[in-house]
Short mmCIF file of the C-alpha atoms (twelve columns), coordinates in Angstrom:
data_MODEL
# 
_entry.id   MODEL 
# 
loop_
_atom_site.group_PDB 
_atom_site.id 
_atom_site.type_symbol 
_atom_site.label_atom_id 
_atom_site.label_alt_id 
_atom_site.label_comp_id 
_atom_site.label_asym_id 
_atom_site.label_seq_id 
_atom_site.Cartn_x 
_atom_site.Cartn_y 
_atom_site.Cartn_z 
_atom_site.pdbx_PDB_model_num 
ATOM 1   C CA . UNK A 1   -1.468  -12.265 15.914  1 
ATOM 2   C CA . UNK A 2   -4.050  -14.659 17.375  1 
ATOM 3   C CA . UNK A 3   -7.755  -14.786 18.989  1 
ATOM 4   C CA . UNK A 4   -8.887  -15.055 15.042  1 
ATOM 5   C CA . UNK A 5   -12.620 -15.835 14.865  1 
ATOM 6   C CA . UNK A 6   -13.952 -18.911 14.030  1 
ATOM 7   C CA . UNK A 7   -14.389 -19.452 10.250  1 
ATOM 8   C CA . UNK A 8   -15.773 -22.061 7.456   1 
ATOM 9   C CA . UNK A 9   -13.632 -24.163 5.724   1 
ATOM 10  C CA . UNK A 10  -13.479 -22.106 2.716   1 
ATOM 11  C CA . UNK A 11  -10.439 -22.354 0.501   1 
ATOM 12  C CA . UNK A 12  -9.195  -19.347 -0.779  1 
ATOM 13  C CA . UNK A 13  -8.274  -19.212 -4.652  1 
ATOM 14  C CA . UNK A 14  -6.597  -16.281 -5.716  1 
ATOM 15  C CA . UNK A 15  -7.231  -14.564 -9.437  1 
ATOM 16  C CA . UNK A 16  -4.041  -12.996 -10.463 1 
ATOM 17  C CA . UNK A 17  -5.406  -10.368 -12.852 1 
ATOM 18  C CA . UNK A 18  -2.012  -8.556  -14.744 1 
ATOM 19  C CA . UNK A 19  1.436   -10.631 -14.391 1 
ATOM 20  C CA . UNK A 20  3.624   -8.124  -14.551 1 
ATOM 21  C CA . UNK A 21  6.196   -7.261  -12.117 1 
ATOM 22  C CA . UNK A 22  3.541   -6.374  -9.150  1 
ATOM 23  C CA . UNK A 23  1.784   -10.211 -10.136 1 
ATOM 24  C CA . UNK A 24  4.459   -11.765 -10.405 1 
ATOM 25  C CA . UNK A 25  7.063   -10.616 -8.003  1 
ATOM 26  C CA . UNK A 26  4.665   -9.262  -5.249  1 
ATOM 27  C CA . UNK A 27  1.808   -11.024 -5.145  1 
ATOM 28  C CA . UNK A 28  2.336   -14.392 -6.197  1 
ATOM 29  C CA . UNK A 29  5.178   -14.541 -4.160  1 
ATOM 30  C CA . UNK A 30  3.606   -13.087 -1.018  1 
ATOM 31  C CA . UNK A 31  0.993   -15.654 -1.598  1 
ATOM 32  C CA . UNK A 32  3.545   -18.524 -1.857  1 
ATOM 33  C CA . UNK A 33  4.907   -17.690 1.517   1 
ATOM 34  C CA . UNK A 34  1.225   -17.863 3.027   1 
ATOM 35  C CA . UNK A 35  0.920   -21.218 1.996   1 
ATOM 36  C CA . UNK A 36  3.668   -21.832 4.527   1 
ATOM 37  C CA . UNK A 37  2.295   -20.453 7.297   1 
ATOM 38  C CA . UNK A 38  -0.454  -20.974 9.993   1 
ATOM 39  C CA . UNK A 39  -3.127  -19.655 8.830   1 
ATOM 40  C CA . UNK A 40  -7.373  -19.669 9.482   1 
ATOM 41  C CA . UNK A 41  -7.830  -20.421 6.190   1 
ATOM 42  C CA . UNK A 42  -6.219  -22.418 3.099   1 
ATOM 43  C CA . UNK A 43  -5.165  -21.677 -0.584  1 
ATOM 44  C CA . UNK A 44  -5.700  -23.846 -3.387  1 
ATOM 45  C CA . UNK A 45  -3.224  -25.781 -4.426  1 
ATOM 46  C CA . UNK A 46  -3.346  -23.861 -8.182  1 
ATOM 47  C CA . UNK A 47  -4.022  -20.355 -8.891  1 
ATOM 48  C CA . UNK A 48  -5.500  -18.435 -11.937 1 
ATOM 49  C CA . UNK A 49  -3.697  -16.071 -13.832 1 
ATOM 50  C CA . UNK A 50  -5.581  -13.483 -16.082 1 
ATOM 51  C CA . UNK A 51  -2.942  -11.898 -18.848 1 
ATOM 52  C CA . UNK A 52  -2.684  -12.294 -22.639 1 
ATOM 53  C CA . UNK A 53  -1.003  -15.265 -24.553 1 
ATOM 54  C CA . UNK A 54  0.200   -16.013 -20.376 1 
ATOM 55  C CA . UNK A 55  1.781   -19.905 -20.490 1 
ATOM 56  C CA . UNK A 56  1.714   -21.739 -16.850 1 
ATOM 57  C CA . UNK A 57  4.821   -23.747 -17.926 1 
ATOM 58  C CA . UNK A 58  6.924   -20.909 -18.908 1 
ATOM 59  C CA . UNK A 59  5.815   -18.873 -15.952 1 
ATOM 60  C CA . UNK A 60  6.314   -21.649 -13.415 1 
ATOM 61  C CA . UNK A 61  3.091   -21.417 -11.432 1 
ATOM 62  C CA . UNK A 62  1.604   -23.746 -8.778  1 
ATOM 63  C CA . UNK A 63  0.395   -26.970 -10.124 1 
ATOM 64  C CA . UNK A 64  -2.816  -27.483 -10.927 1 
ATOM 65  C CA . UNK A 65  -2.602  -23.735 -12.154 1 
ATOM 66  C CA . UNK A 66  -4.605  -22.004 -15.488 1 
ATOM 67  C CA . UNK A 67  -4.608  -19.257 -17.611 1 
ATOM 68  C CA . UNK A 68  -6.925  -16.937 -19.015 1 
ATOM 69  C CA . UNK A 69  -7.189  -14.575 -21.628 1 
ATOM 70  C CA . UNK A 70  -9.929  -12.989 -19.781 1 
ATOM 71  C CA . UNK A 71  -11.784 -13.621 -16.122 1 
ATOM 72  C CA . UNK A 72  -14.007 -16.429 -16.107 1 
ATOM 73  C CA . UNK A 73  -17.234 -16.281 -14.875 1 
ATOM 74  C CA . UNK A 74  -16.879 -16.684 -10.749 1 
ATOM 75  C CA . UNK A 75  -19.471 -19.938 -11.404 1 
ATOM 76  C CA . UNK A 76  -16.104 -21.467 -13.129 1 
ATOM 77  C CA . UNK A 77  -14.988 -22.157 -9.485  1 
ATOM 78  C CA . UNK A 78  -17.148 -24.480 -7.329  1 
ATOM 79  C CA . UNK A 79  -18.671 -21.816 -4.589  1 
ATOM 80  C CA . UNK A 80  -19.072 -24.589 -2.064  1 
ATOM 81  C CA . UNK A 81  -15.177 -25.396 -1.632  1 
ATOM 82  C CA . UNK A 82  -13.648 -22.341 -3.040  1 
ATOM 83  C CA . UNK A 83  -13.896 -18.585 -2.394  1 
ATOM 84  C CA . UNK A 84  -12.435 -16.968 -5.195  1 
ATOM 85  C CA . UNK A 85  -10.222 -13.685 -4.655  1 
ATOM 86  C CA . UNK A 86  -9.496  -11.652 -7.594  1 
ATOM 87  C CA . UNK A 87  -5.990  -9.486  -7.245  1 
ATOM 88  C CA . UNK A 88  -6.098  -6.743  -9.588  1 
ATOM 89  C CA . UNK A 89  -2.508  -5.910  -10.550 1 
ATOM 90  C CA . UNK A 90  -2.755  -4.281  -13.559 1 
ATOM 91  C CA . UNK A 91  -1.793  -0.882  -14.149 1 
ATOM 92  C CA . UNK A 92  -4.379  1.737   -12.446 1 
ATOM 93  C CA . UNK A 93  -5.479  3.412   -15.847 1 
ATOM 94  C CA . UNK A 94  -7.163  -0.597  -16.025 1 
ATOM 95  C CA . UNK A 95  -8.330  -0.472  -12.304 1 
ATOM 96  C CA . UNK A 96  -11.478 0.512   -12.634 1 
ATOM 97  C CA . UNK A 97  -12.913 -1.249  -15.920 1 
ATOM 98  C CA . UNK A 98  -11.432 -4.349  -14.437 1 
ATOM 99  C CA . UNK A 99  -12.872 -4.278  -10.916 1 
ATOM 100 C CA . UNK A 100 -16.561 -3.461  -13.494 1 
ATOM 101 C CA . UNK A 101 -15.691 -6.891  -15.248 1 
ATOM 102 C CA . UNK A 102 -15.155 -8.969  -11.975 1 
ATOM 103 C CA . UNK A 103 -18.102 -7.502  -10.384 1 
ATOM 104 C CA . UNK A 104 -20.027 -8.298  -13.579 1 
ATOM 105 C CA . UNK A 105 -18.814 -11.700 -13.520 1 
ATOM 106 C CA . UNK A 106 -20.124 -12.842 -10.044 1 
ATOM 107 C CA . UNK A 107 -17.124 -11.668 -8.352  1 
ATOM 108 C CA . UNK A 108 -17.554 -10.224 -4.822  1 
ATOM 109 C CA . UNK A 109 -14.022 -10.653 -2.921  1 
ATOM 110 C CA . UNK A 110 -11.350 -7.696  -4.975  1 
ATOM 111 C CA . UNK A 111 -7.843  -6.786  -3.610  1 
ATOM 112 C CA . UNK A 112 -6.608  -4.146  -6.071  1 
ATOM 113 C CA . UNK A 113 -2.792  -2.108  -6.108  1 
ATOM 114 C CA . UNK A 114 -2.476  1.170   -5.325  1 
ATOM 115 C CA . UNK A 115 -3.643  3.328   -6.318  1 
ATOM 116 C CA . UNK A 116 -7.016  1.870   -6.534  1 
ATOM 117 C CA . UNK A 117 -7.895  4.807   -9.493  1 
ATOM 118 C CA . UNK A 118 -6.359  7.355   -11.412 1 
ATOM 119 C CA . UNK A 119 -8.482  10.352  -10.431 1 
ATOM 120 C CA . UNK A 120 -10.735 11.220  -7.476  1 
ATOM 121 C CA . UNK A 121 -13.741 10.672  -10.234 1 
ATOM 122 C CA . UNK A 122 -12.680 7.618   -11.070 1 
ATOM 123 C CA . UNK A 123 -12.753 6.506   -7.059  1 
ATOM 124 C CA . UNK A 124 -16.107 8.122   -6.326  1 
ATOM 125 C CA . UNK A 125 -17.921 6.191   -9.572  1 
ATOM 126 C CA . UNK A 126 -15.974 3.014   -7.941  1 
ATOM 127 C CA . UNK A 127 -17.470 3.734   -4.203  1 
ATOM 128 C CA . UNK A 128 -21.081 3.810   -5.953  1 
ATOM 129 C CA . UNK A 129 -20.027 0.633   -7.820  1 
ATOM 130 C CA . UNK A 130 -19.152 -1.292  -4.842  1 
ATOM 131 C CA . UNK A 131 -21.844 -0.122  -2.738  1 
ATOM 132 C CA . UNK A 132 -24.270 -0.811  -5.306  1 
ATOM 133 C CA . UNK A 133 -22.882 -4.535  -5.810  1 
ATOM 134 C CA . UNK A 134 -22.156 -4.956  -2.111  1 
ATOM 135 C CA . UNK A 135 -18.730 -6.408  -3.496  1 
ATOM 136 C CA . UNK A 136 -15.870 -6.142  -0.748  1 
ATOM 137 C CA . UNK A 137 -13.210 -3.853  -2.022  1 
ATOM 138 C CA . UNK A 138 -10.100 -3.951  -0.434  1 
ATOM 139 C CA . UNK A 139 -6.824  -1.551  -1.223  1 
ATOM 140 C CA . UNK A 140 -3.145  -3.016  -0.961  1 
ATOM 141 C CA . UNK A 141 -0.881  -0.404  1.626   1 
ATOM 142 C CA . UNK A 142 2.129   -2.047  2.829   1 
ATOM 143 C CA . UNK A 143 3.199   0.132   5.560   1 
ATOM 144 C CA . UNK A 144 -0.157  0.423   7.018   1 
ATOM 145 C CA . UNK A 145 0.048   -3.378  7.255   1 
ATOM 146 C CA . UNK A 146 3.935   -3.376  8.091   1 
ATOM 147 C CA . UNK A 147 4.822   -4.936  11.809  1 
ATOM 148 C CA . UNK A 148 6.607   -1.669  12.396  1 
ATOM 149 C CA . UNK A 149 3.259   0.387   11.987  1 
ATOM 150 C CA . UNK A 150 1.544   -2.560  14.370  1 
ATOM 151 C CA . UNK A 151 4.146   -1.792  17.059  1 
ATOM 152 C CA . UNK A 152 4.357   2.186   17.107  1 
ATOM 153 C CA . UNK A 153 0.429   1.671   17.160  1 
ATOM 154 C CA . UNK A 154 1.148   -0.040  20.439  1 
ATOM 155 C CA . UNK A 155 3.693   2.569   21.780  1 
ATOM 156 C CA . UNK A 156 1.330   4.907   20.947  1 
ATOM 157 C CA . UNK A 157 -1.655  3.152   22.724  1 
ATOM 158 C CA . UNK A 158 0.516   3.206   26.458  1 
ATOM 159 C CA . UNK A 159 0.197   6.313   26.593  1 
ATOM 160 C CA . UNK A 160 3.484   6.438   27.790  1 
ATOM 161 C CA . UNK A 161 5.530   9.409   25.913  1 
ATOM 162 C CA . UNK A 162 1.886   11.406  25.634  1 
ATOM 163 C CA . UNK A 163 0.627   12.013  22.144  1 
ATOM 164 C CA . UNK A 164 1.747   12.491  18.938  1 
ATOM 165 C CA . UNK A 165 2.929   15.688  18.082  1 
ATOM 166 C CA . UNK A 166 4.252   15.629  14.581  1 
ATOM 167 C CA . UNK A 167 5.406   12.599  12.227  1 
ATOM 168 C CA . UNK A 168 8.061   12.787  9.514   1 
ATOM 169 C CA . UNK A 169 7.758   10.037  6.920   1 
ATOM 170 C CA . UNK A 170 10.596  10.227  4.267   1 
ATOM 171 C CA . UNK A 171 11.414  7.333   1.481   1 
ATOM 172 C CA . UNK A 172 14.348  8.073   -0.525  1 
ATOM 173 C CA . UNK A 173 15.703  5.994   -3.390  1 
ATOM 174 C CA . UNK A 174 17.349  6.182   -7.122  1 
ATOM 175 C CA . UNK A 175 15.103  6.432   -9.662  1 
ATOM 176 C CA . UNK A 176 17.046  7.863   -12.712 1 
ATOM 177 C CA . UNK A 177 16.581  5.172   -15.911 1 
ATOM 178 C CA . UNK A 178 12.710  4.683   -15.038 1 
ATOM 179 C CA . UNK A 179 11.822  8.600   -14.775 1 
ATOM 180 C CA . UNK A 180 13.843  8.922   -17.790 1 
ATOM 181 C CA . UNK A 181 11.838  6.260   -19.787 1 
ATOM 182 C CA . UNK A 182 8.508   7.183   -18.761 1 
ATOM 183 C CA . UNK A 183 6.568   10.304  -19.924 1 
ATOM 184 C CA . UNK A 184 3.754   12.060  -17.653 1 
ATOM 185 C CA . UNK A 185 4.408   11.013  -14.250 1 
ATOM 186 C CA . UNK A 186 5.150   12.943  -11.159 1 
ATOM 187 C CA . UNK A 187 7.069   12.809  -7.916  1 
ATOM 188 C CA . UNK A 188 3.911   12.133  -6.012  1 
ATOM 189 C CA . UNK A 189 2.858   9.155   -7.566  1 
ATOM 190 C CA . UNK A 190 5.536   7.368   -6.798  1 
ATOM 191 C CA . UNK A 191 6.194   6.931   -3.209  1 
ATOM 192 C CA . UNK A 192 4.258   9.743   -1.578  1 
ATOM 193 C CA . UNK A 193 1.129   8.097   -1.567  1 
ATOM 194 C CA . UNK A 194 2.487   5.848   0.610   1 
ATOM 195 C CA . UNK A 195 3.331   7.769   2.981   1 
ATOM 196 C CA . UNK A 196 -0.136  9.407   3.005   1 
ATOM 197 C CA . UNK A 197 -1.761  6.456   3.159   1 
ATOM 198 C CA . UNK A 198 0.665   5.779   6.611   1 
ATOM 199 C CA . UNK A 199 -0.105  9.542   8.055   1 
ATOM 200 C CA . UNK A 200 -3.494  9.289   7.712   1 
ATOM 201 C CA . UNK A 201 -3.434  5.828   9.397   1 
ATOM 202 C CA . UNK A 202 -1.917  7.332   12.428  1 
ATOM 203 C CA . UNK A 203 -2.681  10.772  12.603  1 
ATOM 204 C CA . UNK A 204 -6.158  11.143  11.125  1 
ATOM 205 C CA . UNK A 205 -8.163  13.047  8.702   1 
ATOM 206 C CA . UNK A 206 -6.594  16.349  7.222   1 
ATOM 207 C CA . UNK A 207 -8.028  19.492  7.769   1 
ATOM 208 C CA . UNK A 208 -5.737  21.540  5.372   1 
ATOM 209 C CA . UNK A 209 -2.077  21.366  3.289   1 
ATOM 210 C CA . UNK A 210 0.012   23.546  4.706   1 
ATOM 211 C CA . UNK A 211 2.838   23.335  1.890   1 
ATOM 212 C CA . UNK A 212 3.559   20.856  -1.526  1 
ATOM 213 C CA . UNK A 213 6.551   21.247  -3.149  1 
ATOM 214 C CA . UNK A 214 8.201   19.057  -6.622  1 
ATOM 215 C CA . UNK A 215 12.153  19.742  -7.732  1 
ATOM 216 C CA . UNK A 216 12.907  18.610  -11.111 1 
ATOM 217 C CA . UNK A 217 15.353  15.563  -11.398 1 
ATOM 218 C CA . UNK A 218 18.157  16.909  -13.685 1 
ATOM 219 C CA . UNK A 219 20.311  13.784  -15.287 1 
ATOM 220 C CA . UNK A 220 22.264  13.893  -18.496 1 
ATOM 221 C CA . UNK A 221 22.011  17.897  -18.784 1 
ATOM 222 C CA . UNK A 222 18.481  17.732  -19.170 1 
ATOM 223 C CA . UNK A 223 15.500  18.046  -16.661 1 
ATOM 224 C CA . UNK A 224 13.007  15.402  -15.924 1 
ATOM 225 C CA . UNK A 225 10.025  17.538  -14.394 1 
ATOM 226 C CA . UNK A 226 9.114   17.532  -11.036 1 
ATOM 227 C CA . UNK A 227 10.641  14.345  -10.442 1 
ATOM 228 C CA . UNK A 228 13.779  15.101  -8.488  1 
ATOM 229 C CA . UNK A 229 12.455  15.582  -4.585  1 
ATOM 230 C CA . UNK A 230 9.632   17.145  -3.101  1 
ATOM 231 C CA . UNK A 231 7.432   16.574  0.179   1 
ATOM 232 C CA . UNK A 232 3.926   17.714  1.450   1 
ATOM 233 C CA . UNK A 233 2.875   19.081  4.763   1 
ATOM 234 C CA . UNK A 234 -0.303  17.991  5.804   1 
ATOM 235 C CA . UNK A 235 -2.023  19.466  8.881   1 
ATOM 236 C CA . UNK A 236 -4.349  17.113  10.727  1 
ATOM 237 C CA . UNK A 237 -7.681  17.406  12.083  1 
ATOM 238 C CA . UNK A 238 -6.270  17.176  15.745  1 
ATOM 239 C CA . UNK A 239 -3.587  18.930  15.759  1 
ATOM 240 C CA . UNK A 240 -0.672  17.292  14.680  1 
ATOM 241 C CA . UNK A 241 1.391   17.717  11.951  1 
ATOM 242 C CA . UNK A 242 2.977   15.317  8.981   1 
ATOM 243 C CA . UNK A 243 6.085   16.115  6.704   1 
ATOM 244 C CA . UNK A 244 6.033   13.978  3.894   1 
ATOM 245 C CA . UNK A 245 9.743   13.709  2.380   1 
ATOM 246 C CA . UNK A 246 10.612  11.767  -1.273  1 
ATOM 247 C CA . UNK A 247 13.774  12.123  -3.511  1 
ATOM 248 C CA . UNK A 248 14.118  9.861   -6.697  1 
ATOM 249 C CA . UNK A 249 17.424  11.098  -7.014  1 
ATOM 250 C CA . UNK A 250 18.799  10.246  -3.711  1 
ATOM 251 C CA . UNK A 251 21.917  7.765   -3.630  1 
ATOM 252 C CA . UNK A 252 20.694  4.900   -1.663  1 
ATOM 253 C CA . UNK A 253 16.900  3.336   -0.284  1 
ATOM 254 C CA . UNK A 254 15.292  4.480   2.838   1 
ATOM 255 C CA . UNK A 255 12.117  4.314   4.458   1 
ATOM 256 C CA . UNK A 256 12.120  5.971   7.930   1 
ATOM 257 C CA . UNK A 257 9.133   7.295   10.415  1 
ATOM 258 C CA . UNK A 258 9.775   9.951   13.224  1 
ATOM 259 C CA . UNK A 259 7.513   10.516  15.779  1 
ATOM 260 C CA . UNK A 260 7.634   13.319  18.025  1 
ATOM 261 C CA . UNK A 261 5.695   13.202  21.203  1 
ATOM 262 C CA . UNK A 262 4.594   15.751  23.617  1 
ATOM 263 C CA . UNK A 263 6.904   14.666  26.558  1 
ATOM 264 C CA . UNK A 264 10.047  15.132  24.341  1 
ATOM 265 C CA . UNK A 265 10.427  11.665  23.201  1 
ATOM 266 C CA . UNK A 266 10.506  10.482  19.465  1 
ATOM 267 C CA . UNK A 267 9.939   7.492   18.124  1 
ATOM 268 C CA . UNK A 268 12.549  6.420   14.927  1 
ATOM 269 C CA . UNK A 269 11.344  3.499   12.690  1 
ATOM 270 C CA . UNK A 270 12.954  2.084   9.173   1 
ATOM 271 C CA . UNK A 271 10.974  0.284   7.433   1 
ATOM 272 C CA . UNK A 272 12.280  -2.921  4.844   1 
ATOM 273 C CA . UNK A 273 13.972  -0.717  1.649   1 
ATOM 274 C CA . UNK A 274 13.623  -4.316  -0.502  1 
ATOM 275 C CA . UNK A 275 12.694  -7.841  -0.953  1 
ATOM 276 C CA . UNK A 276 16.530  -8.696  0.014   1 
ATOM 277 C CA . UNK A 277 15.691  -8.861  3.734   1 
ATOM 278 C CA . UNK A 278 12.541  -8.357  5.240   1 
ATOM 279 C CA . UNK A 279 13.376  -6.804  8.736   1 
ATOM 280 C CA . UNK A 280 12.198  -3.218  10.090  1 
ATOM 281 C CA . UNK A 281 13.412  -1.813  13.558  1 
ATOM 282 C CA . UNK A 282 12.737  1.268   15.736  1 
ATOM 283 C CA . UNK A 283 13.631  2.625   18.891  1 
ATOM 284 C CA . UNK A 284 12.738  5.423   21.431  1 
ATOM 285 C CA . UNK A 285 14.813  8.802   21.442  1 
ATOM 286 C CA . UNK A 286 14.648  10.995  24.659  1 
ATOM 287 C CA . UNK A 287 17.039  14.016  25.959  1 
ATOM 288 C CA . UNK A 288 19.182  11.377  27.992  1 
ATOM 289 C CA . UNK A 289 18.904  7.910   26.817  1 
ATOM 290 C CA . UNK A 290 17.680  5.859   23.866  1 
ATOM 291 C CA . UNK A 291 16.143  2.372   24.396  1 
ATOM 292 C CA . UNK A 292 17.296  -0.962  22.839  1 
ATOM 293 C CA . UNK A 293 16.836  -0.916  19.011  1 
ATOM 294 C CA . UNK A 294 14.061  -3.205  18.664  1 
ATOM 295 C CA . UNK A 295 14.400  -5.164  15.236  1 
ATOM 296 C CA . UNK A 296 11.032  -7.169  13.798  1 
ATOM 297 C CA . UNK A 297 10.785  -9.642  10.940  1 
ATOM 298 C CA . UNK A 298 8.548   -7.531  8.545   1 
ATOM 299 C CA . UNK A 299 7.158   -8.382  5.180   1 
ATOM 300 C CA . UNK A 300 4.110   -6.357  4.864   1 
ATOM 301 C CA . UNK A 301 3.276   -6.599  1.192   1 
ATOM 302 C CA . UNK A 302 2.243   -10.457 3.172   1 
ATOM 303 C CA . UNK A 303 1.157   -9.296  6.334   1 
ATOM 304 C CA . UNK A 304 -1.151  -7.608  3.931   1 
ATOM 305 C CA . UNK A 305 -2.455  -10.374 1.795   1 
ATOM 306 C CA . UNK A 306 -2.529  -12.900 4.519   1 
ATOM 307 C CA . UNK A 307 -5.166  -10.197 6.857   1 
ATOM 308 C CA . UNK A 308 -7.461  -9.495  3.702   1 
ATOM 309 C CA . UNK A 309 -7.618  -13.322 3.624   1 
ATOM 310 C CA . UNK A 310 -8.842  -13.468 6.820   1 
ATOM 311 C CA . UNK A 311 -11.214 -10.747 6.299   1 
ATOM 312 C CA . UNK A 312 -12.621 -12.391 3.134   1 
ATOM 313 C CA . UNK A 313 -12.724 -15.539 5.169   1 
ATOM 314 C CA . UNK A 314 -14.700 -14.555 8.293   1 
ATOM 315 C CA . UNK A 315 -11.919 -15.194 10.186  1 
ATOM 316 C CA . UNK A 316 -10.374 -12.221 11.289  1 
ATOM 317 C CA . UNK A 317 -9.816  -10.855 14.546  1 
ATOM 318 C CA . UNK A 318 -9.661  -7.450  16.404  1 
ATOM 319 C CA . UNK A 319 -6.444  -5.914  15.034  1 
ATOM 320 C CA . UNK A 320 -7.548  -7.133  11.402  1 
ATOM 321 C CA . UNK A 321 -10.801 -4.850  11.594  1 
ATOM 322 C CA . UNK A 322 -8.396  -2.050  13.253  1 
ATOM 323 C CA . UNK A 323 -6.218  -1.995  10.317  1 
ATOM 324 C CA . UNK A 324 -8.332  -2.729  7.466   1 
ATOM 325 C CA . UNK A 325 -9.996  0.535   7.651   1 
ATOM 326 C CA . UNK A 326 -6.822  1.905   5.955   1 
ATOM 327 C CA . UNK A 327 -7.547  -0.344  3.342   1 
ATOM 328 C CA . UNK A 328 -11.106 0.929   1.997   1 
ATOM 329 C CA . UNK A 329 -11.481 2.794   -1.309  1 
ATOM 330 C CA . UNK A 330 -12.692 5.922   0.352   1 
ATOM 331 C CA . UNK A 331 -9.728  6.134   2.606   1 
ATOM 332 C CA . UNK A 332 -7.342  5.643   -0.864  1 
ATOM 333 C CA . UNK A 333 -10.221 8.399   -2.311  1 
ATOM 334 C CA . UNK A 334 -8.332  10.765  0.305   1 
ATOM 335 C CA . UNK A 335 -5.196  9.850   -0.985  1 
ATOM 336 C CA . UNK A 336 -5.607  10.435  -4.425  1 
ATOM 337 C CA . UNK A 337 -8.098  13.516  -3.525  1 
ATOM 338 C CA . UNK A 338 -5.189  15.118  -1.785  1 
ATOM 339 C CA . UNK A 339 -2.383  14.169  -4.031  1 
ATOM 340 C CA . UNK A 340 -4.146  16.362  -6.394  1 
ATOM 341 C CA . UNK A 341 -4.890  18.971  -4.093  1 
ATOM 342 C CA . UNK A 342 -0.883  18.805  -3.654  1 
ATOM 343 C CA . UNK A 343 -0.137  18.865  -7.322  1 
ATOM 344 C CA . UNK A 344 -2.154  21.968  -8.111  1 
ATOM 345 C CA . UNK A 345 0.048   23.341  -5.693  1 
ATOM 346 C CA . UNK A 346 3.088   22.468  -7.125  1 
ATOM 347 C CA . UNK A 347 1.721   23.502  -10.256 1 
ATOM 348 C CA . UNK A 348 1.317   27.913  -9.330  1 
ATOM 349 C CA . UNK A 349 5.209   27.610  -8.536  1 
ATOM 350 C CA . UNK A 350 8.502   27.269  -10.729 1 
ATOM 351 C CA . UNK A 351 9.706   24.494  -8.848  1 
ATOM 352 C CA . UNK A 352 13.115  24.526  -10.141 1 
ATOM 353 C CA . UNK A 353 15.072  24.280  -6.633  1 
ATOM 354 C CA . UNK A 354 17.156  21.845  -7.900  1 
ATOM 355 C CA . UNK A 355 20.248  22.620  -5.349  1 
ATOM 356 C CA . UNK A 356 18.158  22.529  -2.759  1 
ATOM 357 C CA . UNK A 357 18.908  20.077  0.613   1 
# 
């Protein structure tokens, strides 16, 4: 990516607000690998983390790194070298009295984990909160941000297979000793909103749901409910159609995309399933042939991170303000908004199809 606009010599400083594994594991270490690269912008040469009793030696941050109890004031930072960047990474029943304490605190630059709120409520008092404040909100979604989603935008662009006619999205992966140590949750919260967040990115607003469906996971003669497999089908506002596919009791990771176009092509994309090795490829079905598998270094948890950087910055270009419009709260509103709409569903039905395919 290149053309970026020209921008001050600000120095980002990231606020790690929660350490846990999404801190820790994700952020910090997407942020690490940023340092490394060449960017608009720079990082400090510390960060802050925000988490009780936290200890910078035993948690091997940067030098020149703190910890907090709680945020400091944003005047704690001087404004005229640093721009301060608070990640919220807490869990999301926090998100939203956290993102009130930053903004309180002079903070105006928030990258928070999905999903940004618990409840559609929740996102509309945080819309009137931000636009209120004038604070710049931005939502983390990987595979909107992933290199894979950058090039089937540009297959798509061409023009060259005709439009899209319908997308499947499925991401399959183990999940037993989690769902069995956690009460309350639900298939849909765990990986479908991910896949939301990617059809909406490429197909558009959604003018109905045409079907939502939850198994129960069944492990150890019991059943864990509605957290076996399930899927939503989401009819767009132009026409095409998404099947959303997720099984927590599948035997192995995947992360795929087809797209089906109206010339009888398809498009088939997998996405990184881990950390291990961060490479996605995708190639180009028709009747007759398929074309070279295309394989791209892909780490968009960083691709991410490093864009809302830029935006923060100034120093974005064209494809930034493309793809950070599927990183606003009211396009994760939708999300949530119709991840409930989906559950209800769910809900008026038995769901116990638990030899189904």
């Amino acid at each position: 990516m290149d053309n970026y606009h020209t921008c001050p010599t600000r120095v980002v400083h990231p606020v790690i607000v929660g350490f846990g594994h999404a801190g820790r594991n994700l952020h910090l270490s997407s942020i690490n690998k940023i340092r490394k690269e060449n960017q608009p912008f720079g990082i400090s040469p510390g960060i802050s983390i925000v988490e009780n009793n936290a200890d910078v030696q035993a948690l091997s941050l940067p030098e020149n790194s703190q910890c907090f109890n709680a945020l400091p004031r944003i005047d704690f930072y001087d404004p005229e070298k640093f721009q301060p960047v608070v990640h919220i990474c807490s869990p999301p029943s926090s998100h939203l009295r956290l993102i009130k304490e930053a903004i309180a605190k002079g903070y105006h630059k928030i990258i928070v984990e999905k999903p940004v709120t618990e409840t559609v409520a929740e996102s509309n008092e945080l819309i009137r909160i931000k636009d209120e404040s004038r604070a710049e909100i931005l939502v983390v979604a990987n595979w909107v941000h992933s290199a894979l989603t950058a090039n089937i935008e540009q297959v798509v662009r061409t023009g060259k297979y005709g439009k899209i006619r319908k997308i499947e999205i499925v991401q399959n992966k183990p999940r037993f000793c989690i769902s069995k140590s956690r009460e309350n949750e639900h298939l849909f919260h765990i990986e479908i909103p991910h896949q939301i967040a990617l059809a909406l990115y490429l197909a558009g607003e959604v003018d109905n749901i045409a079907e939502a469906y939850a198994d129960h996971m069944q492990l150890d003669n019991s059943l864990i409910h509605q957290m076996g497999r399930g899927g939503i089908t989401l009819h767009h506002k132009n026409g095409i159609i998404s099947k959303l596919h997720s099984s927590l009791d599948h035997h192995s990771r995947e992360r795929w995309i087809r797209i089906s176009f109206d010339k009888g092509e398809e498009l088939v994309g997998y996405y990184p399933v881990s950390r291990d090795d961060g490479h996605s490829q995708y190639q180009i079905l028709s009747k007759n042939a398929c074309s070279p598998k295309e394989i791209l270094f892909d780490e968009p948890l960083t691709l991410c991170i490093a864009r809302f950087y830029r935006h923060f910055t100034g120093c974005g270009n064209v494809d930034d303000a493309r793809v950070i419009r599927g990183a606003s709260v009211v396009f994760h509103r939708n999300i949530i908004e119709l991840i409930e709409n989906a559950q209800t569903l769910t809900g008026s039905c038995t769901a116990l199809r638990l030899n189904a395919c």
